[in-house]
Structure formats: structure tokens, C-alpha cells
DOMIDO-386350 format. One record per residue (C-alpha): residue in three letters; x, y, z. Coordinates in steps of 0.001 Angstrom, whole numbers, plus 524288, in hexadecimal, padded with zeros to 5 digits. Layout:
# DOMIDO-386350
ALAXYZ;...
# end
This chain:
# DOMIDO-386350
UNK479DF11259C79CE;UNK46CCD1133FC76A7;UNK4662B11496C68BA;UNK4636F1217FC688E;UNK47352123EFC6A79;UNK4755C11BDCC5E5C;UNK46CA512357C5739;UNK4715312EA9C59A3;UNK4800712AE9C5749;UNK47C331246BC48AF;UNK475071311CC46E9;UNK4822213990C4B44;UNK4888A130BEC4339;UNK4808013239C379E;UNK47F8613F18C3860;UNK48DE6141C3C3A43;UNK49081139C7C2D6A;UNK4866513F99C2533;UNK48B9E14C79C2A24;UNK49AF1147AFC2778;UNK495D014350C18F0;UNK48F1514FF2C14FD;UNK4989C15972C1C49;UNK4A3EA1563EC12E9;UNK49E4415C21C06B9;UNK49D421676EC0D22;UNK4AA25169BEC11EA;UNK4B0AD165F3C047E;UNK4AFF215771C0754;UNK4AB3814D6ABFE36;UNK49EDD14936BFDDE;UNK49C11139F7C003E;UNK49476137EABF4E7;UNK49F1F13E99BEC9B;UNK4A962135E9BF19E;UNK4A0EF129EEBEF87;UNK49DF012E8CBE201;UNK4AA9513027BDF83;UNK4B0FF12232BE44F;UNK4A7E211BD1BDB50;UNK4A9FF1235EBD039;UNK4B8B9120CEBD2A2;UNK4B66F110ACBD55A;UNK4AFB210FB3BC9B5;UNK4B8B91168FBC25C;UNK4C41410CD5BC73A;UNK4B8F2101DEBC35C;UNK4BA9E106F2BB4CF;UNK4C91D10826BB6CA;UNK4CAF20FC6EBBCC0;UNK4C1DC0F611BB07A;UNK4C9990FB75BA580;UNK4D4C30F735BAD51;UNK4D1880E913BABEE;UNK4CD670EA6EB9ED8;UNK4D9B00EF63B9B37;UNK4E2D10E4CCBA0B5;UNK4D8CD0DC4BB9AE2;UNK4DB4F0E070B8D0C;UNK4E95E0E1A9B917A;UNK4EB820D36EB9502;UNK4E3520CDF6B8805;UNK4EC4E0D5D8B7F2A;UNK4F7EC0D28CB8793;UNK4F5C30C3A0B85A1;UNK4F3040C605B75D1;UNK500BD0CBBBB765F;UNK505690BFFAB7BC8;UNK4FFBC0B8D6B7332;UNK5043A0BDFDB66D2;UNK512500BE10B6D5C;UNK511BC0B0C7B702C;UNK50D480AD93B61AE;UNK517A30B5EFB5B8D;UNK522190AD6AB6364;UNK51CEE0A108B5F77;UNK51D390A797B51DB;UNK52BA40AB4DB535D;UNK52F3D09CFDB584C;UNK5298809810B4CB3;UNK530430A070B4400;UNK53BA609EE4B4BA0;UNK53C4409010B49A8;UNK537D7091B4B3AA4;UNK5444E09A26B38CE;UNK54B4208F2BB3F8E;UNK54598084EAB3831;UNK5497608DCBB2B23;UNK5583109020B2F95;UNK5597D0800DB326C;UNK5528107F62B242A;UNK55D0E0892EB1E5A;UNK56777082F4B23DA;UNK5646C0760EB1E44;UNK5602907BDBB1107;UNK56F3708101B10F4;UNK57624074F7B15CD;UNK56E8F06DD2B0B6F;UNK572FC079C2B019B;UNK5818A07738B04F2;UNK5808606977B03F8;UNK57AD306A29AF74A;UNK585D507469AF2A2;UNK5901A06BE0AF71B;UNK58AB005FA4AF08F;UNK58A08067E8AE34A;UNK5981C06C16AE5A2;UNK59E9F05E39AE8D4;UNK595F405AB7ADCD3;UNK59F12057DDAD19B;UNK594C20597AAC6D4;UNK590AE066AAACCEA;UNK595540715EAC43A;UNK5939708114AC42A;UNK58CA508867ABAED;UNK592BF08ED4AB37F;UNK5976209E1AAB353;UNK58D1B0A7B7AAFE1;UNK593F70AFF8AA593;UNK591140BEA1AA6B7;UNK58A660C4EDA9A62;UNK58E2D0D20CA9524;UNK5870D0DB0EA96DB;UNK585060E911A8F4C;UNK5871A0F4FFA9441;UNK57A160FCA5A97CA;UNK5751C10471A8E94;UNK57368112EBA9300;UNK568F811B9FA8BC3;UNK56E9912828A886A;UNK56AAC133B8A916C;UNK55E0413ACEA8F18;UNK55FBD14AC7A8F47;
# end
């Protein structure tokens, strides 16, 4: 082939694809440009997305690990509590042991006496006040 037949097919073949690329507007294609125009609007839109996205799961996980936190502090709280109520109960329980030992020491105790009765004072009547007309 000789370079004049080269040139003419990458003319033909130029010309063909400038023809292809301006022919579709006019038979209700889309244009080139428009589609272009349109793909980047549409990756930069998914850029934003994508952004806010990340941001998000950003916030997300920092407030998911301050839950954590706090949950782990209220069960150390709980334990701690927990074994304060324990160490109450044993505390109770020797406070009445002690209490029972003491009342039956005072009751083998041959010197120990009762008090004695509480007589009941009379009492008058209530007075009424005489109805108001």
C-alpha cells in the first residue's frame, strides 16, 4: 500500500466518525458532549455520596465505641455494687448472730430481769362542741 492509500483510508475514517458523532443528534440520538457531561456530573455526584458515606460510618463507629464504653463502666459499676451488697448481707448476718448471742446471754442471765408492765392511763372521753346552726 502506498501512502497516499493510507491517507485516504484515515481520512474515510475520520470522516465517517465525525459524520457517525454529529449524525446522532439529529436523528434523536444523544449528543457526545451531552453524554460526557452527563457521566461526570453523575461520578461526582457518587464522589459526594460516597464522602458523606464515610463520614457517616465515621461518626457511626466513634459513637458506637462511646457506647461501649459507658456499658462497660456501668458493669464494672454493677459488680461493685454487687459485691458491696454482698459484703452488707455477710455484715447483717453477723450483726444478727452477734444480736442472738447477746439475747441469749441476757436470758440465761440470772440477774437479768424485765421491766416492768406499762400500766394504761385513763383516759377522758373527747369532748364534742355542740353543733353550730
Amino acid at each position: 500500500m502506498s501512502r497516499s492509500h493510507i491517507r485516504t483510508i484515515a481520512a474515510l475514517a475520520a470522516i465517517i466518525a465525525v459524520a457517525l458523532t454529529s449524525a446522532a443528534p439529529a436523528w434523536g440520538g444523544p449528543d457526545i458532549l451531552r453524554v460526557a457531561r452527563r457521566a461526570l456530573q453523575v461520578a461526582t455526584r457518587a464522589d459526594q455520596g460516597q464522602r458523606a458515606a464515610n463520614k457517616a460510618v465515621t461518626k457511626n463507629a466513634t459513637a458506637t465505641a462511646a457506647v461501649d464504653a459507658a456499658a462497660k463502666a456501668a458493669d464494672a459499676k454493677a459488680a461493685a455494687a454487687g459485691a458491696a451488697a454482698a459484703s452488707a448481707g455477710s455484715t447483717a448476718a453477723a450483726a444478727s448472730s452477734s444480736a442472738a448471742t447477746a439475747n441469749a446471754a441476757a436470758a440465761a442471765s440470772p440477774t437479768a430481769r424485765s421491766p416492768p408492765p406499762i400500766s394504761p392511763t385513763p383516759r377522758s372521753p373527747p369532748r364534742r362542741s355542740p353543733p353550730t346552726r
